[in-house]
Backbone as CSV, one residue per row, in Angstrom:
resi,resn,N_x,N_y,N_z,CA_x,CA_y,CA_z,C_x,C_y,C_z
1,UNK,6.801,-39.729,-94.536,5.973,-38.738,-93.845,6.099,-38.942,-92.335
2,UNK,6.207,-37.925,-91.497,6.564,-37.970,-90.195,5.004,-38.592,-89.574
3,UNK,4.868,-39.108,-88.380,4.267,-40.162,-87.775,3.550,-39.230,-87.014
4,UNK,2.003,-39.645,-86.255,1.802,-38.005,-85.071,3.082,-38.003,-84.346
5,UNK,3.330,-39.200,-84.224,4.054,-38.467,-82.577,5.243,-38.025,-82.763
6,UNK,5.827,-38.428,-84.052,6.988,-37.252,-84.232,6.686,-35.557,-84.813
7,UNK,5.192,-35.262,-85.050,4.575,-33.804,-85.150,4.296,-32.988,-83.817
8,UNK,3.579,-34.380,-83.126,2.922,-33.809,-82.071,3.199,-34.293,-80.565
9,UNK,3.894,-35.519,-80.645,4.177,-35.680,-78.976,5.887,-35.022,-79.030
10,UNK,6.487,-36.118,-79.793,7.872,-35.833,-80.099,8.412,-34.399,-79.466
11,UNK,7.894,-33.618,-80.089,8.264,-31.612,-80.185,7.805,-31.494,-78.701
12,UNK,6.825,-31.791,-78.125,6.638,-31.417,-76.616,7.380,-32.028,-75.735
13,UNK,7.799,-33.197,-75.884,8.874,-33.985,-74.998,10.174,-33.301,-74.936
14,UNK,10.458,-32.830,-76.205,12.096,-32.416,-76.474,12.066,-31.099,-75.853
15,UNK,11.207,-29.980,-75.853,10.636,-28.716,-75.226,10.739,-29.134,-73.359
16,UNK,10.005,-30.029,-73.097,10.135,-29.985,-71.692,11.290,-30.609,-71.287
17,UNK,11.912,-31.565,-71.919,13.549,-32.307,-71.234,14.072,-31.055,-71.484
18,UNK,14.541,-29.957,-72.313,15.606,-29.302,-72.820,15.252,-27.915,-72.299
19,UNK,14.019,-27.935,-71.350,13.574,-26.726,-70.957,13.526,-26.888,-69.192
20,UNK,14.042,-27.910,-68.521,13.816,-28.203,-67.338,15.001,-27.482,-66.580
21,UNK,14.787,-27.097,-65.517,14.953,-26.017,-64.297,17.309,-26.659,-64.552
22,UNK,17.598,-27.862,-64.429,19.049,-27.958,-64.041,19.863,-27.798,-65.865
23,UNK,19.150,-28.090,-66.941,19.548,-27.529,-68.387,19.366,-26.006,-68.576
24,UNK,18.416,-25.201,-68.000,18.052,-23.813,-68.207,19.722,-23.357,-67.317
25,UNK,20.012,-23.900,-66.513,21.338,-22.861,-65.777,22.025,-23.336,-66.526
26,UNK,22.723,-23.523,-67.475,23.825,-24.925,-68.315,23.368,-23.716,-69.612
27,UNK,22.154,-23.895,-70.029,22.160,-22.574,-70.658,22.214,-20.771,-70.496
28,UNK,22.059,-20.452,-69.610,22.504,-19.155,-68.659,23.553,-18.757,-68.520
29,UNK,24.662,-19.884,-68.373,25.996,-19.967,-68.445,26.938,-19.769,-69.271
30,UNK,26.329,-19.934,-70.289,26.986,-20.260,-71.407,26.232,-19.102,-72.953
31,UNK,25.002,-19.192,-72.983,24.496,-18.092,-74.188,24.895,-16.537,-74.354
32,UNK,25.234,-15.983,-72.714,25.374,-14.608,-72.850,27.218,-14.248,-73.206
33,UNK,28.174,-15.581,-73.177,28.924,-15.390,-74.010,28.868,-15.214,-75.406
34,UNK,28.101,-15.468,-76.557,27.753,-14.996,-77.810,27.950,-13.843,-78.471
35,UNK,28.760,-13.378,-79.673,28.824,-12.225,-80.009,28.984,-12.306,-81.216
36,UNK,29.076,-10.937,-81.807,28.666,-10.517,-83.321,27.327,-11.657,-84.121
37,UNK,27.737,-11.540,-84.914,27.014,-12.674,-85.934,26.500,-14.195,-85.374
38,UNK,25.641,-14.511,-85.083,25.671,-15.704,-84.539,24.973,-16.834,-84.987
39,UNK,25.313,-18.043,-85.384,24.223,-19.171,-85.626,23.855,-20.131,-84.264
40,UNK,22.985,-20.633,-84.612,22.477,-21.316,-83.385,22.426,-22.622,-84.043
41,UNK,22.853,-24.199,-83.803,22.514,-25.107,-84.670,21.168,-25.747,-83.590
42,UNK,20.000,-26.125,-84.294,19.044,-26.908,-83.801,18.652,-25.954,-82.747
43,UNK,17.959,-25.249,-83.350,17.667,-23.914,-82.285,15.767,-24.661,-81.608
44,UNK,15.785,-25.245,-82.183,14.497,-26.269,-81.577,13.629,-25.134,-80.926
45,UNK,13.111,-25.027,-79.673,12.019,-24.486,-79.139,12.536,-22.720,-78.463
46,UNK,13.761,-22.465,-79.429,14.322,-21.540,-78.954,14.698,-20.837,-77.609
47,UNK,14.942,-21.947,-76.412,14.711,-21.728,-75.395,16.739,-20.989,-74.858
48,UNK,16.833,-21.219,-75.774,18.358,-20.117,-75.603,18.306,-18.382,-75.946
49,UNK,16.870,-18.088,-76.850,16.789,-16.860,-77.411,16.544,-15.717,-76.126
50,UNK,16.053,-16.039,-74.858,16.501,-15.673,-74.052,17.517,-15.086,-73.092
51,UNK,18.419,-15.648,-73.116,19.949,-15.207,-73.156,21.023,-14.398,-73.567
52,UNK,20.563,-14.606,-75.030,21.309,-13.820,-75.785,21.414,-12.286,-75.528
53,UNK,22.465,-11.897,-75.387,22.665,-9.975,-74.847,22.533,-9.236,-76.320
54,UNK,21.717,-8.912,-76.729,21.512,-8.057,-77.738,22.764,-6.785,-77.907
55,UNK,23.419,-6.207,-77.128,24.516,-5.752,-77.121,25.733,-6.155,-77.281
56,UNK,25.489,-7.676,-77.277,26.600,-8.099,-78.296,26.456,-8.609,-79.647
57,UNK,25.261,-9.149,-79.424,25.061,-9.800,-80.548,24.234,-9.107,-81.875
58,UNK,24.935,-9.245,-83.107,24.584,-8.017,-84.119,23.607,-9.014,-85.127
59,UNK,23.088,-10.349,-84.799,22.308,-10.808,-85.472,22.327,-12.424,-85.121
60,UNK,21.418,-13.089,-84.786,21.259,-14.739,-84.592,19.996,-15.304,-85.728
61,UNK,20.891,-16.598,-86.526,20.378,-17.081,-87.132,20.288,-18.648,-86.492
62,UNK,19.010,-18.737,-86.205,18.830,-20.213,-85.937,18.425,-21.217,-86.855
63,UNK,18.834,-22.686,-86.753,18.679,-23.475,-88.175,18.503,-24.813,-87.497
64,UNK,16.961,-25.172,-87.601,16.067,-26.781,-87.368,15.544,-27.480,-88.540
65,UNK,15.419,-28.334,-88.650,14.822,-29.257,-90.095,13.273,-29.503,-89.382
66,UNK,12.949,-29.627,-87.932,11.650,-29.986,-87.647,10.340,-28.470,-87.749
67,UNK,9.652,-28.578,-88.596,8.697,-27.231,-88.794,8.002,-27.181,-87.262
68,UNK,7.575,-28.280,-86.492,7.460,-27.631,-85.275,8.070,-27.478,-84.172
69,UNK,9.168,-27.608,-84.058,10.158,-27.308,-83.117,10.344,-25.240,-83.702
70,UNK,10.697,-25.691,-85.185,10.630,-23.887,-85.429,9.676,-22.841,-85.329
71,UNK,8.269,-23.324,-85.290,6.919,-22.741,-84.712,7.506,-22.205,-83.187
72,UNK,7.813,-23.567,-82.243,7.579,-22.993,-80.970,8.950,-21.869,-81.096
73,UNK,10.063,-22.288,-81.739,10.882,-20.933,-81.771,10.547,-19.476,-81.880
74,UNK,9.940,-19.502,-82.672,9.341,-18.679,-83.534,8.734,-17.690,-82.381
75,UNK,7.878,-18.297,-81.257,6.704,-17.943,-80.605,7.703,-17.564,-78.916
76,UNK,8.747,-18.198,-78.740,9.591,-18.039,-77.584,9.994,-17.008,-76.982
77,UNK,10.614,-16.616,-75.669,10.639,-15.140,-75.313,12.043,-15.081,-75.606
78,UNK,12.355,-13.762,-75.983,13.355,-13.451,-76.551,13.929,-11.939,-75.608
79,UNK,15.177,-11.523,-75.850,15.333,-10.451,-75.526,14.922,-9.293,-76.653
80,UNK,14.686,-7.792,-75.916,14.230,-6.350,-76.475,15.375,-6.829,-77.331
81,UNK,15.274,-6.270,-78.924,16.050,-5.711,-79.421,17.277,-7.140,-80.397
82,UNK,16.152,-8.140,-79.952,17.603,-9.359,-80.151,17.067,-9.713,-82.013
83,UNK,17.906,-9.472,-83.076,17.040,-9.970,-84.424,17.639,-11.097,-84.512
84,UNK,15.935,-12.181,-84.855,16.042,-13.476,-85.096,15.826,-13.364,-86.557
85,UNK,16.366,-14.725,-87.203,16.094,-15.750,-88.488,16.289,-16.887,-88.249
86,UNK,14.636,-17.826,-88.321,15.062,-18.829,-88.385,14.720,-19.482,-89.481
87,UNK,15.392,-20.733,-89.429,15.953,-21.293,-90.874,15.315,-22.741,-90.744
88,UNK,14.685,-23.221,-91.723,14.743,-24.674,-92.170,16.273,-25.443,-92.833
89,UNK,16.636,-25.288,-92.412,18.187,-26.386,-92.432,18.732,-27.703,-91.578
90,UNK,19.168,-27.959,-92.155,20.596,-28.918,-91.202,21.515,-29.127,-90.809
91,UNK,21.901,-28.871,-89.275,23.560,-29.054,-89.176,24.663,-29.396,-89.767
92,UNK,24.459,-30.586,-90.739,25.315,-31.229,-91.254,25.153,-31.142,-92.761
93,UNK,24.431,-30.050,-93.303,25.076,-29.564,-94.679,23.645,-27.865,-95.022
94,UNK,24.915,-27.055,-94.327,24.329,-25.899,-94.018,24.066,-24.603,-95.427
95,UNK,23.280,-23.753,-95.533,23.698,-22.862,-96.730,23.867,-21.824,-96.542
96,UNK,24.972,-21.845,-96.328,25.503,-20.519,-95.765,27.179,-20.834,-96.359
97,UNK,27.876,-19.105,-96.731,29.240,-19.384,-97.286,30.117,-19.532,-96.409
98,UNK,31.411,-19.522,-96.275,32.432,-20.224,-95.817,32.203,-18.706,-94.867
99,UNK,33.193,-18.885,-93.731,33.137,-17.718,-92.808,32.392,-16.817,-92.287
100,UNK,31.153,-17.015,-92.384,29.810,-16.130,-92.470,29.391,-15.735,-91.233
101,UNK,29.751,-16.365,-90.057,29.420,-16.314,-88.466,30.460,-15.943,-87.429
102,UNK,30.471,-14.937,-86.233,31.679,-15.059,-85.563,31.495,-16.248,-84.587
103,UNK,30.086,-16.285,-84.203,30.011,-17.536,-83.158,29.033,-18.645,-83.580
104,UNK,29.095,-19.802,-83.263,28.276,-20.936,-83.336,27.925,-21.438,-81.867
105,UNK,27.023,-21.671,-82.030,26.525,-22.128,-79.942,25.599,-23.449,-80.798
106,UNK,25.954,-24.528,-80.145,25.367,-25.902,-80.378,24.924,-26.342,-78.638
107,UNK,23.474,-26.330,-78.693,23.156,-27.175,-77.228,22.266,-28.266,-77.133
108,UNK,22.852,-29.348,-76.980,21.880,-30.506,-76.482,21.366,-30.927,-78.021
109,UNK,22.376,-30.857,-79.476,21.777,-30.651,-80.762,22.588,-31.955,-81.437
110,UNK,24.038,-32.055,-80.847,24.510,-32.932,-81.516,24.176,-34.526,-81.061
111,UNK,23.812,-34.631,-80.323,23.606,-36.317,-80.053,22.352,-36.319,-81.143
112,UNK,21.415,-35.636,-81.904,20.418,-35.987,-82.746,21.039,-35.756,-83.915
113,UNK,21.996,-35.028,-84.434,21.857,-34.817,-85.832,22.085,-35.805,-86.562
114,UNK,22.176,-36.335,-87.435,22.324,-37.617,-88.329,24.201,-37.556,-88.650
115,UNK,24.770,-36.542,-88.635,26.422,-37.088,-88.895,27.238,-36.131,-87.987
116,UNK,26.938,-36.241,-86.839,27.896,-35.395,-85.820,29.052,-34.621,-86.179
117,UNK,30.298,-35.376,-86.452,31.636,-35.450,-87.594,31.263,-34.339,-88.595
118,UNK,30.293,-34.512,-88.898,29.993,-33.855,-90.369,29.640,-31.911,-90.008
119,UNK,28.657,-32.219,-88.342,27.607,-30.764,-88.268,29.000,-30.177,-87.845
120,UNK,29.975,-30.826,-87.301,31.232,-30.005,-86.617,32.185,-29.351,-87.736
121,UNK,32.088,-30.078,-88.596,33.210,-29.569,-89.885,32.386,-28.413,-90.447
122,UNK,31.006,-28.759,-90.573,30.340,-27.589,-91.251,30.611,-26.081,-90.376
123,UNK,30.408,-26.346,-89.115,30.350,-25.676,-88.129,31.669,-24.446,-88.363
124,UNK,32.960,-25.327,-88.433,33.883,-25.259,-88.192,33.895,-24.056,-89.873
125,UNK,33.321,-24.554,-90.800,33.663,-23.674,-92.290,32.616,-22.907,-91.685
126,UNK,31.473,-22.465,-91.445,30.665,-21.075,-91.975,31.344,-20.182,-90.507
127,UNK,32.114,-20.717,-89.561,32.809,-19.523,-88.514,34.019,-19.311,-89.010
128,UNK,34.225,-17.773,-88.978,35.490,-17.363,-89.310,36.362,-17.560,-88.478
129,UNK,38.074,-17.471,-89.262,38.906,-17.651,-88.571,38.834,-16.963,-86.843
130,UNK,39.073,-17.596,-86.122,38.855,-16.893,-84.321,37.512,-17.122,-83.904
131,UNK,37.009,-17.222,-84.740,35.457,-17.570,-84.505,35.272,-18.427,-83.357
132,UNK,34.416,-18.231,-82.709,33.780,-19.333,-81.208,32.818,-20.433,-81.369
133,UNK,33.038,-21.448,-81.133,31.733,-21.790,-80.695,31.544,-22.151,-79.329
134,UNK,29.920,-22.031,-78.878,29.881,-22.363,-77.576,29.246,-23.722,-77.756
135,UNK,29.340,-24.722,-76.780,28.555,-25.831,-76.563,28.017,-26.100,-75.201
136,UNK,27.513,-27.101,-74.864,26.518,-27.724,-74.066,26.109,-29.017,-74.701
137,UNK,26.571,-30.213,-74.364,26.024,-31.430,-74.954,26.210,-32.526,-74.347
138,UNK,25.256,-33.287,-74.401,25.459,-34.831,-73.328,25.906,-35.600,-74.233
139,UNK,25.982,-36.852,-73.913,27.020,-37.615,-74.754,27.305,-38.988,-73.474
140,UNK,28.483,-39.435,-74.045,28.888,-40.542,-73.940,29.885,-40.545,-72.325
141,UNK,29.014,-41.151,-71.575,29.872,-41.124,-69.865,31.362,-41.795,-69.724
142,UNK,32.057,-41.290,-68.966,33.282,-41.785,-68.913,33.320,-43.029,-67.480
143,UNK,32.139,-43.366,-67.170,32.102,-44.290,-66.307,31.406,-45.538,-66.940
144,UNK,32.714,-46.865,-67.089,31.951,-47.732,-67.357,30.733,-48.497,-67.347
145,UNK,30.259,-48.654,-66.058,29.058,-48.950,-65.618,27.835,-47.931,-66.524
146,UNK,27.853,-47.285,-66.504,26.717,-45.813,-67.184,26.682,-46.496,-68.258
147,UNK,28.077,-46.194,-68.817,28.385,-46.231,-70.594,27.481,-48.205,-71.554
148,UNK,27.849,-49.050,-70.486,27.179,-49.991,-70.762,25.967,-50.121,-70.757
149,UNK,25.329,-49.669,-69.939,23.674,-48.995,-70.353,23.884,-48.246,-71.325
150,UNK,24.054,-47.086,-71.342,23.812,-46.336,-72.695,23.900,-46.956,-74.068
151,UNK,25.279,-47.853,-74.036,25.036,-48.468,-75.133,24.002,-49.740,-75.399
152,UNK,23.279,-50.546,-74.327,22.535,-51.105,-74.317,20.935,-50.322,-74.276
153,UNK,20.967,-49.464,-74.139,19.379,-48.660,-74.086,19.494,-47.520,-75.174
154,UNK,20.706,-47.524,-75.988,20.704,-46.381,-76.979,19.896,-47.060,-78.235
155,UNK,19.703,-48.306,-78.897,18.301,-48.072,-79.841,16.870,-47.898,-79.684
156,UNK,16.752,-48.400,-78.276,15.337,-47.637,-78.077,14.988,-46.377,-77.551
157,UNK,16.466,-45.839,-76.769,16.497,-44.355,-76.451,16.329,-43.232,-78.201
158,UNK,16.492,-43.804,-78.973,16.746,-43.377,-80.330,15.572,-43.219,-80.994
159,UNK,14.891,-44.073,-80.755,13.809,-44.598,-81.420,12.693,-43.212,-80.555
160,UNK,12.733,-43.533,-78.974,11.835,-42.652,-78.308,11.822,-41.056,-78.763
161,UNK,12.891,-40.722,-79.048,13.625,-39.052,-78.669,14.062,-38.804,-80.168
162,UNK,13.345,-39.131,-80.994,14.345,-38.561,-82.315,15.386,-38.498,-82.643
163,UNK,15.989,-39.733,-82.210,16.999,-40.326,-83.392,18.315,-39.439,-81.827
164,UNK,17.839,-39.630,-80.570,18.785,-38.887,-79.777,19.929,-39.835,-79.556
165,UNK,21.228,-39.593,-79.771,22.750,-40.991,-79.184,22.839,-40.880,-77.628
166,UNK,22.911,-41.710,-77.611,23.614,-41.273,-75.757,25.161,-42.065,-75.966
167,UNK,25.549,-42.422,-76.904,26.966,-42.778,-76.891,27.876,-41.761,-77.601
168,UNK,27.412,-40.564,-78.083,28.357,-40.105,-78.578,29.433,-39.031,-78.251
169,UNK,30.222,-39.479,-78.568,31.337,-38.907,-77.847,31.577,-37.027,-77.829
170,UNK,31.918,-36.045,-76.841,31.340,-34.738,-77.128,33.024,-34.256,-77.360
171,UNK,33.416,-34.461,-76.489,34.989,-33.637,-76.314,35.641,-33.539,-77.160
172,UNK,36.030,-35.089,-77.772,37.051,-35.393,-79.048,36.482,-35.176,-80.094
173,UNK,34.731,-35.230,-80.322,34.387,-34.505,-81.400,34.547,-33.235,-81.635
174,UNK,34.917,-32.645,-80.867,34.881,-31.033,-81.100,36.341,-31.322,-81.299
175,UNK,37.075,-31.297,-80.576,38.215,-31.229,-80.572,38.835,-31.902,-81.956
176,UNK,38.727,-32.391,-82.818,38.805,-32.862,-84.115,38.702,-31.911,-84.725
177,UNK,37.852,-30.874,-84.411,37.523,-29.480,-85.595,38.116,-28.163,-85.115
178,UNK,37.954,-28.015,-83.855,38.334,-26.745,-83.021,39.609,-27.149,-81.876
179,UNK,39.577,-25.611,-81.857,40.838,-25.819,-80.748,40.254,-25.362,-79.495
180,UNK,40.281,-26.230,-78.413,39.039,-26.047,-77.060,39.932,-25.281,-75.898
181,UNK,38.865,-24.263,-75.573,39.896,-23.136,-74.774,39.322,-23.657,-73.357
182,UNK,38.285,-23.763,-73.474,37.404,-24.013,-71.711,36.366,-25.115,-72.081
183,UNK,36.465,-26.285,-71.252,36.008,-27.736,-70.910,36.041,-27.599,-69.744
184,UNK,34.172,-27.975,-69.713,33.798,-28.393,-67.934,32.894,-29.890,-68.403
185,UNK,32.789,-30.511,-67.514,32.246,-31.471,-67.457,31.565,-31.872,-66.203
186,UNK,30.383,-33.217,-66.189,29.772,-33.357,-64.823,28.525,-34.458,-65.211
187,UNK,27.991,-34.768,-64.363,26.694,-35.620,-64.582,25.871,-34.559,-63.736
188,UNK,24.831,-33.881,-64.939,23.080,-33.021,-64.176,22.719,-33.763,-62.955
189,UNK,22.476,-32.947,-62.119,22.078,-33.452,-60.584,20.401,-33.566,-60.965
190,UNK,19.531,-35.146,-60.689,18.502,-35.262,-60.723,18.166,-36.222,-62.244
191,UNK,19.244,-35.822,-63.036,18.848,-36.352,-64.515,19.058,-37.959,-64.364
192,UNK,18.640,-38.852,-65.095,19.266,-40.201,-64.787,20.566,-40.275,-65.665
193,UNK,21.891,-40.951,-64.840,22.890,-40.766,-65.333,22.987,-41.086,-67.406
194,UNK,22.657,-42.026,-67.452,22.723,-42.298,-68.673,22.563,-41.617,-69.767
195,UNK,21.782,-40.438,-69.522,21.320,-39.130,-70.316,22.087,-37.943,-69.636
196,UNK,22.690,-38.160,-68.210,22.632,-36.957,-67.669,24.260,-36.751,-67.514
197,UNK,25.107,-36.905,-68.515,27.027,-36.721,-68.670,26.844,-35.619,-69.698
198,UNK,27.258,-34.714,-69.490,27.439,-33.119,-70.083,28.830,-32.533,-70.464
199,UNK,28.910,-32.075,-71.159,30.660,-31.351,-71.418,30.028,-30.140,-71.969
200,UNK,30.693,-28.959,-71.661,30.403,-27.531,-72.107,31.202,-26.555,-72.010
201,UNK,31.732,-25.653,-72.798,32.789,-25.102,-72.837,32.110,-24.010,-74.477
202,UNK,33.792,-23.754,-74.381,33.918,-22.558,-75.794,35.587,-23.419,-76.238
203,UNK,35.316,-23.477,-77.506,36.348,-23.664,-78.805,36.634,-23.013,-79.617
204,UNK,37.729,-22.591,-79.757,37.726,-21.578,-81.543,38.098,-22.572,-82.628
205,UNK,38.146,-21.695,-83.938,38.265,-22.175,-85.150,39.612,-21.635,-85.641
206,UNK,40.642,-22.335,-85.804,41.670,-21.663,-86.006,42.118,-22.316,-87.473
């Protein structure tokens, strides 16, 4: 049984880190590329449903395992005209059939899920062939100094944030499943480095 503070502090912490002023442009950037059919993995406090151009997009299904992260979804501002579903699921073993999505947009979702490897392969089967996905995800710094903290502060960073990695690797995970058309990378200005190494781009599924 989940603990309060993974009901009740947990869900407000993850809402305000993933909702703060230098992640909101990182998402701006990146959501109004989205089109046709779309899943969202770990659509959490739905703070991407915003974005989304309803003129492209012919339907977004979002999919969280936490019931209140999907409340505040639920309740989030959205665009005129944008149809939501959201889903009690998991990244990493989804129900949905093979090819079912043209795009997948994953942000700030994979350092928590329980088999990274795994949410990408899934990812990779319910988008059809050409299919996109977009990302946004922190991960694992390419500067030694950082990276040795991270891996020294990643079980209690884990423990704090719901099970969040700060070692895991973003690029080559994708790149294992998809074929990556546009990779940017950077450390968030203001974030502390150790949390704050980002890679974001679009990949297809070929």
């Amino acid at each position: 049984m989940a603990s309060f503070y993974q009901r009740h502090i947990l869900p407000r912490l993850i809402k305000c880190a993933c909702g703060c002023e230098m992640v909101e442009q990182k998402r701006a950037a990146i959501i109004p590329g989205a089109s046709g059919r779309v899943l969202e993995l770990g659509i959490g406090g739905g703070l991407n449903m915003k974005f989304y151009d309803p003129a492209r997009v012919s339907g977004l299904t979002g999919i969280d395992p936490s019931p209140e992260l999907r409340a505040y979804a639920q309740a989030a501002p959205r665009a005129a005209g944008l149809a939501v579903e959201i889903l009690d699921a998991s990244a990493d073993a989804m129900p949905f059939a093979h090819a079912s999505f043209d795009t997948v947009v994953t942000t700030f979702t994979l350092c928590s899920v329980p088999d990274a490897p795994r949410a990408l392969a899934e990812a990779r089967r319910v988008l059809r062939p050409g299919g996109q996905l977009l990302f946004c995800e922190h991960g694992s710094a390419p500067d030694a100094g950082v990276a040795v903290w991270q891996r020294r502060l990643e079980p209690l960073w884990k423990r704090a944030f719901g099970g969040c990695h700060l070692t895991r690797p973003v690029g080559s995970n994708i790149a294992a499943q998809f074929t990556i058309e546009q990779l940017e990378s950077g450390y968030m200005p203001k974030a502390p480095r150790l949390a704050g190494w980002v890679e974001w781009g679009r990949a297809v599924a070929v």
